[in-house]
C-alpha positions in Angstrom: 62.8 130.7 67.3 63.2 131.6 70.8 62.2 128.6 71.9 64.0 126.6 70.0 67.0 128.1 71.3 65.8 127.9 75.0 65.2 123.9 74.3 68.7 123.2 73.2 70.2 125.2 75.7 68.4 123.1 78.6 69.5 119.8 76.9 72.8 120.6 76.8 72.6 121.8 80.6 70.8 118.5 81.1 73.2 116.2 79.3 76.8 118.2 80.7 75.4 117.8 84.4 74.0 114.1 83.8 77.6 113.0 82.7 79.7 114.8 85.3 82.0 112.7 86.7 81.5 111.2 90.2 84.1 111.2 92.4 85.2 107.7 94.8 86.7 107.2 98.1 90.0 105.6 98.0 92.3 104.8 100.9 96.3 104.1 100.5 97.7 101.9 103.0 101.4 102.8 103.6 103.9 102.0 106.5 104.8 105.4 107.9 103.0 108.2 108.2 102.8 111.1 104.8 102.5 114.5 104.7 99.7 116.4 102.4 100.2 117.1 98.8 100.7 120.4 97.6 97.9 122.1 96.6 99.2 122.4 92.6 99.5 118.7 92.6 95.8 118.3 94.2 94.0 120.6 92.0 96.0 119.3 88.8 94.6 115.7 89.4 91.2 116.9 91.0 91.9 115.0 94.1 91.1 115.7 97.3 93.0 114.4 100.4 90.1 113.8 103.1 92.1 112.7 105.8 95.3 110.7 107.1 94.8 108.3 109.8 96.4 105.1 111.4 94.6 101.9 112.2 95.9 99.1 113.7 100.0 100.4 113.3 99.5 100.7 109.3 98.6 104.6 107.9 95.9 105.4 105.3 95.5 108.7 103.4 92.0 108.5 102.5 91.0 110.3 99.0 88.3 111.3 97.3 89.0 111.3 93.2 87.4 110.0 90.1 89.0 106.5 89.5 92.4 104.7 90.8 94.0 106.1 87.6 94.0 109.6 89.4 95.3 107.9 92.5 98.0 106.3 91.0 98.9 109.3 89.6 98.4 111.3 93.2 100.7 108.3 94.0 103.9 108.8 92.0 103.3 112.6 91.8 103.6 112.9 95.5 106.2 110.2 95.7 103.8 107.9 98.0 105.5 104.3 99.0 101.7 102.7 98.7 101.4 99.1 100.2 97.9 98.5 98.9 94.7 100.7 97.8 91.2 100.0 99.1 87.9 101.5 97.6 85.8 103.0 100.1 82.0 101.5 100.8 80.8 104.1 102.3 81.2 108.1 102.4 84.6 108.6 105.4 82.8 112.1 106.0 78.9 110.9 105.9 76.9 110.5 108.9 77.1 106.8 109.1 80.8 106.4 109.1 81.9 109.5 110.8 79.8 108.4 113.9 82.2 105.3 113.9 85.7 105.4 115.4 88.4 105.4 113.0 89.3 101.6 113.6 85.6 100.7 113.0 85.8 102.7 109.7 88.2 100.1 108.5 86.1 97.1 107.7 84.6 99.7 105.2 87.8 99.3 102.9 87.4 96.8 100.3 91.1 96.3 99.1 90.9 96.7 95.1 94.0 96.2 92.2 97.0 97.9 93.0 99.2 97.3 90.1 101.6 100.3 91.1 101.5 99.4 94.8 105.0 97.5 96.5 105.0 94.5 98.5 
């Protein structure tokens, strides 16, 4: 009986850690420079802001989350003016990327559907 008890309960670890969610890099392109979101906001949406940074004149907020649908929704609930959202191809943070400058880190942004984004 023991067993038996022992075998579900390391399936059901197995299966709830094989179909956590992932989480995505995102950047939002915007044309002035935006403060954090408050910490309420970021831990409502499990978000987490990874860094803002301008390249070339235009300013990204770079974001880890689990789709676009939770950066849309970082998006209106911090009142962001977004221009365009990109979907990072590589980890910001990880060793091959943070080794590059900021402007080099740029041709890793591959620009993605921004429905809720203005011209």
């Amino acid at each position: 009986m023991r067993l038996s008890k022992l075998t579900q309960a390391a399936t059901i670890l197995v299966l709830a850690t094989s179909c956590a969610a992932s989480a995505d890099q995102f950047a939002i392109r915007t044309n002035k420079p935006v403060s954090g979101a408050s910490e309420r906001l970021l831990e409502t949406l499990d978000v987490r802001e990874i860094e803002a940074v301008e390249i070339n004149g235009a300013y990204f907020i770079v974001l880890e989350a689990k789709n676009e649908g939770y950066v849309e929704a970082y998006i209106f609930g911090h009142g962001v003016d977004a221009k365009a959202l990109y979907r990072l191809e590589a980890d910001w943070t990880g060793p091959g990327l943070s080794s590059l400058s900021v402007e080099a880190r740029g041709a890793f942004f591959k620009e993605t559907i921004c429905e809720f984004c203005t011209s």
